[in-house]
N, C-alpha and C positions, 0 to 999 in steps of 0.2 A: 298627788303623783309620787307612785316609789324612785326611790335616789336609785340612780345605779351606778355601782361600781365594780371596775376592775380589777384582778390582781392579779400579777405576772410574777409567776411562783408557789410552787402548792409545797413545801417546806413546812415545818412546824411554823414561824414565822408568818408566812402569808396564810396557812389555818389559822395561827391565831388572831390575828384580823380580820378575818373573815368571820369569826364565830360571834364576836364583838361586834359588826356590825350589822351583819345578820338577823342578831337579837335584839336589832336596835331598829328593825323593818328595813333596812334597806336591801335590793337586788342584788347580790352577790355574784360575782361570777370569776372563777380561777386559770388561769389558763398556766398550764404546766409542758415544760418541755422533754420528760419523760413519759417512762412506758408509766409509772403511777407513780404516787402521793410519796411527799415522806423526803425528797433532795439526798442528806448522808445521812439521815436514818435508813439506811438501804439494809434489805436482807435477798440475797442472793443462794437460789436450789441451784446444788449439783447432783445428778445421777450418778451413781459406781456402784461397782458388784454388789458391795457390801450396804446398799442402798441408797435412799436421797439422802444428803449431806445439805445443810443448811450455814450461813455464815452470813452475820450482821459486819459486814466490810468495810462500813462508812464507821459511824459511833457506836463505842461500844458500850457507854452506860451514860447514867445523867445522875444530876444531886435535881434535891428540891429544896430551897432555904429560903427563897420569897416569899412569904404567905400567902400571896395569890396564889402561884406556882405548887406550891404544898397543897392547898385544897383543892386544888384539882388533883394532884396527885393522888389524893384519898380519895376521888370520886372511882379516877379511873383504877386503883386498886382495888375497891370492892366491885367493879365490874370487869373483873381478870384481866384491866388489860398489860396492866404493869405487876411487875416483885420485886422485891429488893435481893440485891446482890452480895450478899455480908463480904463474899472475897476478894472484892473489886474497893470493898469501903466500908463504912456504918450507914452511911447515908447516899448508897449507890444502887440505883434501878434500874431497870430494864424493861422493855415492851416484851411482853409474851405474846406468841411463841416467836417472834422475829421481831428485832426496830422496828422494823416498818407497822408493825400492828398499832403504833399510836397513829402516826399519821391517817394509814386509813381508816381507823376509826372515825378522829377529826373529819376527814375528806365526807365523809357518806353522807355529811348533815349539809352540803352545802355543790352546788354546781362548778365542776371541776372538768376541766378539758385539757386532756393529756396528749403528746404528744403535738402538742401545740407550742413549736417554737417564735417567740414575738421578735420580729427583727427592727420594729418604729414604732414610734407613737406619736402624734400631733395633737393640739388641742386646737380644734375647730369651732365654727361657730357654732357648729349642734353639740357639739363637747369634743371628750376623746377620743381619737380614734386610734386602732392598732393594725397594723401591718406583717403580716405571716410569709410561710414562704410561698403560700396560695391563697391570695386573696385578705380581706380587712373586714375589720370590723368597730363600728362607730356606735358616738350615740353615748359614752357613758360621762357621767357628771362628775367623776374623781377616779384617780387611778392610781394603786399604788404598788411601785417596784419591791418586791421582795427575793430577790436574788443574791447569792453572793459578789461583794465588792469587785470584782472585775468586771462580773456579767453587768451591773447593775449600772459601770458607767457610762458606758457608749446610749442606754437608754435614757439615763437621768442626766445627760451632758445636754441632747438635744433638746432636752427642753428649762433645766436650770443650769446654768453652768455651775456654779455654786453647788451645787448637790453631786454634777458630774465629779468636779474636783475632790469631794471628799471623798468619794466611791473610787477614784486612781491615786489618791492619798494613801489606801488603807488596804494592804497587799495579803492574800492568805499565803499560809503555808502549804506546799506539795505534800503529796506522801503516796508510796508507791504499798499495795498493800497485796501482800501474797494469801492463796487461800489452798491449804493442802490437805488432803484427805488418807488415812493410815488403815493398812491393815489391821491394825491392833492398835496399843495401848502407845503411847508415845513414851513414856513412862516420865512424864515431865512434871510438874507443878500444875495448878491449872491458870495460873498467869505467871509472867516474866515480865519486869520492869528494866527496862536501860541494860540492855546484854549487847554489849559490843554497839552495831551501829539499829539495832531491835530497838524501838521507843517502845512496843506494847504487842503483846502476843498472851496469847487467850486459847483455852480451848472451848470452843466456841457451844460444845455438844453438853460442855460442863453447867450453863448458865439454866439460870429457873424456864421451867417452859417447852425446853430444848431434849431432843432424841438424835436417835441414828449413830452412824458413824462418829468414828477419833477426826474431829474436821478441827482445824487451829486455822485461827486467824494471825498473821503475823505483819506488823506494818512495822514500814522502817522510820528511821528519824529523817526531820529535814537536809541535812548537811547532805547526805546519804543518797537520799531522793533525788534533790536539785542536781550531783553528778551525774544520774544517771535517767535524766527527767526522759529524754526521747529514747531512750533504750526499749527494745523491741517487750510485751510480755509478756513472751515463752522465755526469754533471755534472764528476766528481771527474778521469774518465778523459782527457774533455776537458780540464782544467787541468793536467794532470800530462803531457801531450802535448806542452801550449805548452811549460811549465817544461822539456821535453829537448830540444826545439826552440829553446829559449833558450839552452841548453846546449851545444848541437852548433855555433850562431851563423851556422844559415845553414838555409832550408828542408829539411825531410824530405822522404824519398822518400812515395807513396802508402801513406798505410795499408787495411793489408786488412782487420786486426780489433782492437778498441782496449778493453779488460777494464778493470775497477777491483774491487780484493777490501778489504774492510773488517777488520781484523784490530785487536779492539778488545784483544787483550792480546799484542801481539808481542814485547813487551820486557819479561822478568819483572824484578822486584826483586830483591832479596838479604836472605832474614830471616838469614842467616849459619849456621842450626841442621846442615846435611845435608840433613837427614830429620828425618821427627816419630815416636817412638812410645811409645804407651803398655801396657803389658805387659800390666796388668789389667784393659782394655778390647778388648786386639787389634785393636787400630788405629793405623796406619801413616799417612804422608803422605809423598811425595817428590814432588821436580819440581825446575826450576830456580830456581825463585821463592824455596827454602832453600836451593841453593847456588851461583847467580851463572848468570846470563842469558846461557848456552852449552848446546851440544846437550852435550856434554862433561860438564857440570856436570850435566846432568841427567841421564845415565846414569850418573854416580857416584854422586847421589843416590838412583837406585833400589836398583842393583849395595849399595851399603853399607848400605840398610833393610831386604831383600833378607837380605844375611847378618844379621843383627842378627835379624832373626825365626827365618832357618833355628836359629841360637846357641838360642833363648829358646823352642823348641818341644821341644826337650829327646831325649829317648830315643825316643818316638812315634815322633818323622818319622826318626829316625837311622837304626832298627830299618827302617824302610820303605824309605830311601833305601840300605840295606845290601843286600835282596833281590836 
């Protein structure tokens, strides 16, 4: 009989657990609370005169220094889905032609259901069950949270406490992030480090993979963010305009289109664990929030929960994954 499990969060993180046990025969299945795959590997089309404008809003690069993590890297490099960034680092990549192109890569290999927000889970006598804003769904033999440490406690409270406390232990950072699109050349650098209250601004059109319009991404620092977290953002966008305008030290070209995205947990924590899991409840947690605020970190987090359950399901799934 196939194992089945669930995963709440389709994130690099909860792909990477999923691919890992996937290949181990077991029933996968993802449920995600967005429009698609990917959490803050996000890449965001804008329309304007001067055409589509694209901006990766969430992350803006990754390292690979793992050796696991590395050789996938290599895999998905000679299948275009990544390139390296020389400007960003030596050893900084990118998803082409947008973040989001790793995740959905990962996603297409595995059953993924989006806009699927989980608001409960219980473990019952037929297993796990999950509770939506319409309707439930039961039946699975392991399940594992993969969301960031906020979201992840009120799920992982009700049923460990112990796993809830470390997920309200372990706080991300805000970051309010503007996306503006120029008539022309902005005539800046093609990144900015630490410029006044700017933690990272990018031209977003400059990265491998990337066309169109003069589009910059511009996110602010924490300090910066946290004052002005419920501020409206047409409001936000506007400040963050002036703030690269302050920056650049001399008028911008005309803006065509000027975003602001709220990102109330873009910088995880570090509870130091991995991963969370518990054998006797079949319940999992990965993310970056257990092991250090990288996309990096957080596919190893999954990749080693991942193996850790493939290990702890015993002969069942071996037998299935041998067919």
């Amino acid at each position: 009989m196939q194992i089945r499990i669930a995963i709440i969060g389709a994130g690099i993180a909860g792909l990477a657990c999923a691919d890992v046990l996937a290949a181990a025969g077991a029933q996968v299945t993802l449920f995600d609370k967005g429009r698609g795959p990917g959490g803050r590997m996000s890449t965001r089309r804008v329309d304007t005169p001067a055409g589509q404008a694209t901006f990766d809003h969430g992350a803006q690069y990754f390292t690979a220094r793992a050796p696991a993590f590395a050789a996938r890297m290599e895999d998905w490099a000679q299948a275009g889905i990544v390139a390296r960034w020389p400007e960003a680092g030596e050893d900084a990549w990118v998803a082409t032609p947008g973040m989001n192109a790793l995740p959905r890569h990962l996603a297409m290999a595995h059953d993924v259901h989006q806009g699927a927000l989980v608001r409960a889970m219980a473990r019952k006598s037929d297993g796990w069950h999950l509770g939506f804003e319409q309707g439930s769904q039961g039946g699975f033999d392991r399940v594992v949270v993969a969301l960031p440490a906020e979201q992840a406690a009120a799920l992982l409270g009700m049923c460990d406490l112990s796993f809830g406390r470390e997920a309200v232990a372990c706080r991300s950072a805000p970051c309010w992030t503007g996306m503006f699109v120029f008539a022309a050349s902005a005539g800046l650098p093609p990144l900015l480090r630490r410029q006044g209250p700017i933690a990272w601004a990018a031209r977003n059109n400059a990265k491998p993979g990337r066309s169109g319009p003069e589009a910059w991404i511009v996110q602010a620092d924490e300090d910066w963010t946290r004052a002005r977290l419920e501020h409206d953002a047409a409001t936000v966008a506007d400040m963050l305009l002036r703030e690269l305008e302050t920056a650049a030290g001399e008028a911008l070209p005309p803006v065509l289109s000027a975003v602001a995205h709220r990102w109330r947990y873009a910088r995880s924590g570090n509870a130091g664990h991995g991963f969370l899991w518990n054998a006797q409840l079949g319940l999992g947690a990965c993310g970056d929030w257990l092991a250090g605020p990288r996309i990096e970190s957080a596919w190893l987090s999954g990749h080693r929960l991942g193996e850790t359950m493939a290990d702890s399901l015993g002969p069942a799934l071996v037998g299935v994954a041998a067919q």
